[in-house]
C-alpha positions as CSV (number, residue, x, y, z in Angstrom):
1,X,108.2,82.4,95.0
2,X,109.5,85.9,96.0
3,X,106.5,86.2,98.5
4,X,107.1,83.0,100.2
5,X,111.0,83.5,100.5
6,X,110.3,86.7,101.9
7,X,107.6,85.7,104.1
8,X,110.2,83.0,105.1
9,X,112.9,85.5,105.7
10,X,110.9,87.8,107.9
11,X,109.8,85.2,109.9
12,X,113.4,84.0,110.6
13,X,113.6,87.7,111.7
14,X,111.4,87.5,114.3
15,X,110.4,91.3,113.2
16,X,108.8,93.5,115.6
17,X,106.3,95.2,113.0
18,X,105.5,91.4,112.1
19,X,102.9,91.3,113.7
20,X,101.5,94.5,112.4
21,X,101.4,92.9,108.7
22,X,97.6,92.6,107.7
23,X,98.2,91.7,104.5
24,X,101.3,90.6,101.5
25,X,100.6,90.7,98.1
26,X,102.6,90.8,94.8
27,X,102.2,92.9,92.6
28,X,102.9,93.0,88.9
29,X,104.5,96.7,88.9
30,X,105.1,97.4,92.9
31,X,106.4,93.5,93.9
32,X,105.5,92.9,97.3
33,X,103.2,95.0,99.2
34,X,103.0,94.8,102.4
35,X,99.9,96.2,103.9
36,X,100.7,97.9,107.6
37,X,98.0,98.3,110.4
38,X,98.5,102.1,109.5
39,X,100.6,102.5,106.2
40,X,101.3,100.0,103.1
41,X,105.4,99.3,102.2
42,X,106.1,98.7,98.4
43,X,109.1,96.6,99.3
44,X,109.9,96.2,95.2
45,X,110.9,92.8,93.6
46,X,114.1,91.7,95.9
47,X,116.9,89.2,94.9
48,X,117.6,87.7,98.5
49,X,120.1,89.4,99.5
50,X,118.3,92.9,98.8
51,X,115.9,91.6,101.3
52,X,118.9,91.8,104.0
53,X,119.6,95.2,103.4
54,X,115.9,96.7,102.5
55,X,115.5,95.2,106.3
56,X,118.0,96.7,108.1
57,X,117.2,100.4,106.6
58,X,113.5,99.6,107.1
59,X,113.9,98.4,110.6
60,X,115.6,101.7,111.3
61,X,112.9,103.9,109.7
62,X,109.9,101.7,111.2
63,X,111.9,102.1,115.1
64,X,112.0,106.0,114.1
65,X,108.4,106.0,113.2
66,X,107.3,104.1,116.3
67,X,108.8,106.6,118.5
68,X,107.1,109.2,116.8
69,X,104.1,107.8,116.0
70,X,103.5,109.5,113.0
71,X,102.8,106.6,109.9
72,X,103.3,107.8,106.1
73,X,101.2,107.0,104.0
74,X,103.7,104.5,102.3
75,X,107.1,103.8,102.7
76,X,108.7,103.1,99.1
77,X,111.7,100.4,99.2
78,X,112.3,99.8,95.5
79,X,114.5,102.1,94.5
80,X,116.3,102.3,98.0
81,X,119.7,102.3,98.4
82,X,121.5,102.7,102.4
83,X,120.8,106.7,101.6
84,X,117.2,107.0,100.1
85,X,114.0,105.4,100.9
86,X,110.3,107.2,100.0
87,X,108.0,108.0,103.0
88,X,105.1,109.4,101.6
89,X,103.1,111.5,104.3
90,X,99.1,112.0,104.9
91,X,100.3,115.1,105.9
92,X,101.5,116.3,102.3
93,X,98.7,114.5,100.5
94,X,96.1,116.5,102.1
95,X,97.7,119.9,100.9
């Protein structure tokens, strides 16, 4: 149900990054996962109106990692609030 609300939501976005989605699945422990031509996003287990404001701070993160083309490894929404999201980096796993 979450999936399909959220799939339902995004569309009704008409999200740029849509169309890089390869893949949503839920997941007992991570929620939805979205998995990312480069990167996956653990988005978390929203109540609609989390959804809203997960978007608008991812929207601001993806348009930041577009224009420097650097992709995370993930980017971890479920314990986001407006000041805090996860980006894990390749970079920092390779160490």
């Amino acid at each position: 149900k979450e999936v399909i609300d959220f799939i339902i939501f995004l569309k009704n976005k008409k999200a740029k990054w849509y169309k890089s989605i390869r893949r949503i699945r839920w997941d007992e422990n991570e929620g939805i996962v979205l998995k990312m031509r480069h990167f996956l996003i653990k988005w978390g287990k929203p109540k609609i109106k989390e959804i809203e404001k997960k978007f608008v701070y991812l929207e601001k993160v993806m348009g930041h990692l577009g224009e420097e083309r650097k992709f995370p490894e993930y980017i971890d929404l479920r314990f986001c609030d407006k000041k805090e999201v996860i980006v894990k980096d390749k970079e920092e796993r390779n160490e």
